[in-house]
N, C-alpha and C positions, 0 to 999 in steps of 0.2 A: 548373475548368480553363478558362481561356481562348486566345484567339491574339493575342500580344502584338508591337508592332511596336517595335523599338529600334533610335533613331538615337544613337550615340555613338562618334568619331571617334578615341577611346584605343582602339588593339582590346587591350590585354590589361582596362582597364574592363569593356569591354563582355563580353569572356569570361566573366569573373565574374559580371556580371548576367544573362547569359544560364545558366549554370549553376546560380543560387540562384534562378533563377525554374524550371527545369526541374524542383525538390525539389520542389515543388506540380502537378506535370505541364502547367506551361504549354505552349506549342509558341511561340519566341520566333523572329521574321525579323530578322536585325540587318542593317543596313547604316552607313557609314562613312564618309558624306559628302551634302552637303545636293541635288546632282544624283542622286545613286544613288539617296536617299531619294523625288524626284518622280518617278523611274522605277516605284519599287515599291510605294511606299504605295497606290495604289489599285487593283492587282491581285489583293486577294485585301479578306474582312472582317476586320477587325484587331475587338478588345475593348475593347485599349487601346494608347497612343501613350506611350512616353516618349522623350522628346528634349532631346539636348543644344543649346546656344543658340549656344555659339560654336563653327564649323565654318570651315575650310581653306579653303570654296567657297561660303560662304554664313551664313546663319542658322537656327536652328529656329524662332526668333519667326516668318520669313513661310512656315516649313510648316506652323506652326502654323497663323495666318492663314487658309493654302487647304484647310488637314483641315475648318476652322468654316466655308469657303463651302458643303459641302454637308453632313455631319456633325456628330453631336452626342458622339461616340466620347468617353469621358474623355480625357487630355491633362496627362501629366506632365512636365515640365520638370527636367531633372539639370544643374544647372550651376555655375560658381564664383562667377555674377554675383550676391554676395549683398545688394547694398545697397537699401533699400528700393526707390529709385528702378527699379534691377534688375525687382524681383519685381512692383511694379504695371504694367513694361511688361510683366510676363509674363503676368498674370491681364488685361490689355487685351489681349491678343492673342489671348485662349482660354482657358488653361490651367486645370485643375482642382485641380492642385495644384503645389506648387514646393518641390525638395530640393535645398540648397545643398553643393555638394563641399567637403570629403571627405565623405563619410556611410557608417555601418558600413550593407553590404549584406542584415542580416538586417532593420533598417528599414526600408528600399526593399521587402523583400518585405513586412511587415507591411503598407505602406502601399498596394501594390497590392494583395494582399488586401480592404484596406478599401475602397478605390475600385471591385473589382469588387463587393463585395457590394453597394453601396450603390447601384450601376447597375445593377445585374441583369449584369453585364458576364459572357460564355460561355454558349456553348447547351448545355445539358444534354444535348441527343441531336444523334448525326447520323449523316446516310441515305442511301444511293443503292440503287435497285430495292430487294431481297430483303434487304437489307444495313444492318444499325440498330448504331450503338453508343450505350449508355448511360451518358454518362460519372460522372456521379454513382455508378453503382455499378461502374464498370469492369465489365460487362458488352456482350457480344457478341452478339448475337444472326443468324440466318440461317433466312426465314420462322420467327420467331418462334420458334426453337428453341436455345438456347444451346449457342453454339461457345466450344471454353474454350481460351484460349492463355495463353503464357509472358508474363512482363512484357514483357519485348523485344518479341515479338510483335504484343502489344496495343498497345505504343507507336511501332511500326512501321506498323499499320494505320493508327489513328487521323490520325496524321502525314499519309500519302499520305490520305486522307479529308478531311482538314481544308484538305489543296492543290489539291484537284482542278481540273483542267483546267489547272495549271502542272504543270513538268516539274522532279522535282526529283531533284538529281545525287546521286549517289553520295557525295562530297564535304559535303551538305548531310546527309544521313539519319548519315553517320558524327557530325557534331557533333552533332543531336540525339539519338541513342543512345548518346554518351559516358557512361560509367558514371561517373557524380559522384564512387565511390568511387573511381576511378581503375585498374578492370578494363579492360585494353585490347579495343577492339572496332575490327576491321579490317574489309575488301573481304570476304573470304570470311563473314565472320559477317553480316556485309548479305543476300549470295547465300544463306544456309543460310536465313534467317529468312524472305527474300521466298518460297524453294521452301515450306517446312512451311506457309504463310499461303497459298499457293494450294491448297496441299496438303489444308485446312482445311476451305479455300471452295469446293472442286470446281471451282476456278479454271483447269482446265487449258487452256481457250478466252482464256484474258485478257480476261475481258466487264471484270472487277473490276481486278487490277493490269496494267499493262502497260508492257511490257518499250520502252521507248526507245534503239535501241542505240547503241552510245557515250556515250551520256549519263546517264542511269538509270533513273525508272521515271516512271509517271502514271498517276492514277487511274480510272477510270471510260471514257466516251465523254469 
């Protein structure tokens, strides 16, 4: 599992990639234009970067560019530009790999896959205080003692865990607990799932989740 950052300015694209990358329990930030993308990309640790080249407001070649001024993060490139000349300004820019559009979306997963294995790309565990998840086994743990939750659940923690110290809406947790199968997941099923997860954690202080009002929730201090 990684946390994957996707800049691509088609949003129903993008939906798709972010829902065939969520079948592997990625945790995907999409954003949808080449300002958005300098707003967010360095607010949180991304695994890995794919980016489309041609954008409404700009380029991905020069976010490419400023991800390699301080970062070594892999760096995928999705785009139509497929002429040679294209793809050597792509790998002169950073990139580590280049996927020319159209391309079937089960490729794109296989290909991040390989990219992460091959970097070590996702952290296996992660922790705050008393508070450990394992993601290799989908295990929970609290001091060391295993707390056992629903899928939903589990992918609800880890979410707020892997954002912490961002604040994230109600509106974002619905699209990453979209049931791929196409089981609808509303407001209220957010609220039932954040209660039983406190409910879990003896979270009734909000050390662990906390309640942001009007907006949605955040993790930790």
């Amino acid at each position: 599992m990684a946390n994957i950052f996707l800049l691509e300015d088609d949003k129903i694209l993008s939906k798709g990639i972010s829902i065939a990358l969520k079948k592997d329990e990625h945790t995907v930030t999409a954003v949808y234009g080449y300002l958005e993308a300098l707003q967010q990309y360095q607010k949180q640790k991304f695994d890995l970067f794919l980016l489309d080249i041609n954008l409404p407001d700009g380029s991905g070649l020069a976010l490419c560019e400023k991800i390699r001024e301080t970062s070594e993060t892999p760096v995928l490139f999705l785009t139509a530009n497929d002429t040679e000349e294209d793809m050597l300004s792509g790998f002169s820019a950073g990139c580590d790999d280049y996927i020319s559009k159209p391309f079937p979306i089960e490729v794109l997963r296989k290909k991040v896959l390989a990219v992460l294995k091959r970097t070590g790309g996702g952290t296996a565990r992660v922790r705050y205080r008393d508070l450990e998840v394992d993601k290799e086994k989908c295990l929970v743990l609290m001091k060391g003692q295993e707390i056992h939750l629903t899928s939903t659940e589990y992918k609800l923690l880890l979410y707020l865990m892997e954002n912490r110290g961002r604040v994230v809406t109600k509106a974002m947790l619905l699209e990453q607990l979209w049931d791929i199968d196409g089981n609808f997941v509303d407001d209220n099923t957010v609220r039932v799932n954040i209660k039983r997860l406190r409910q879990k954690l003896n979270d009734e202080k909000q050390e662990y989740i906390v309640t942001v009002f009007g907006m949605g929730y955040t993790f930790g201090e």
